[in-house]
C-alpha positions as CSV (number, residue, x, y, z in Angstrom):
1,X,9.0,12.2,-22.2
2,X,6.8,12.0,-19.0
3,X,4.8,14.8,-18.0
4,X,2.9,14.9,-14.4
5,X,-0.9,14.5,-14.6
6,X,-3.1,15.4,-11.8
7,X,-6.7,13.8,-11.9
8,X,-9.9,12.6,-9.2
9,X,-10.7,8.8,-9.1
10,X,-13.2,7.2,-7.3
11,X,-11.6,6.0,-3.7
12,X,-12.2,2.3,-4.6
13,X,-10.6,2.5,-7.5
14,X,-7.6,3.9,-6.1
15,X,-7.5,1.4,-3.5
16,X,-7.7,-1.2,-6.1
17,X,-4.9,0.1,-7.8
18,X,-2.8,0.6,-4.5
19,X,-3.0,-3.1,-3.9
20,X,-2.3,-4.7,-7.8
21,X,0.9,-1.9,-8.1
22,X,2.0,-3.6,-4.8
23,X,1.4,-7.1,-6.2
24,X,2.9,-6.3,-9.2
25,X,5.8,-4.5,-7.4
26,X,5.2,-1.5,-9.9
27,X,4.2,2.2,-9.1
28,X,0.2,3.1,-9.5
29,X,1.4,5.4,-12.0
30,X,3.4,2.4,-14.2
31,X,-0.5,0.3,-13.7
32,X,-2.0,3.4,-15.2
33,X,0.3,3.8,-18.0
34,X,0.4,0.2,-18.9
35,X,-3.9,0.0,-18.5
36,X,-4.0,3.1,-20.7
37,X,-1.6,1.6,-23.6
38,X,-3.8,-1.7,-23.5
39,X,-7.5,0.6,-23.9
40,X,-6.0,2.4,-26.6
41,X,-4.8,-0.8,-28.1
42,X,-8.0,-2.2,-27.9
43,X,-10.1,0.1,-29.3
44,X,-7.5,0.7,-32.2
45,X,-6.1,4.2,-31.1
């Protein structure tokens, strides 16, 4: 289940994001799910 999440990010960062979801043909929200799984991987959570 997907639940909406509201948050502040620094403008660069969201620029950042803008422009690999657009490479990636992907939503910002699909880079942040997919960034979060691989952190969580990485430090063992």
């Amino acid at each position: 289940m997907k639940k909406k999440f509201t948050t502040t990010i620094d403008d660069e960062l969201i620029k950042k994001a803008k422009i690999i979801a657009i490479e990636k043909e992907i939503s910002v929200a699909e880079l942040i799910e997919i960034s979060l799984k691989e952190y969580f991987k990485k430090i063992g959570k």
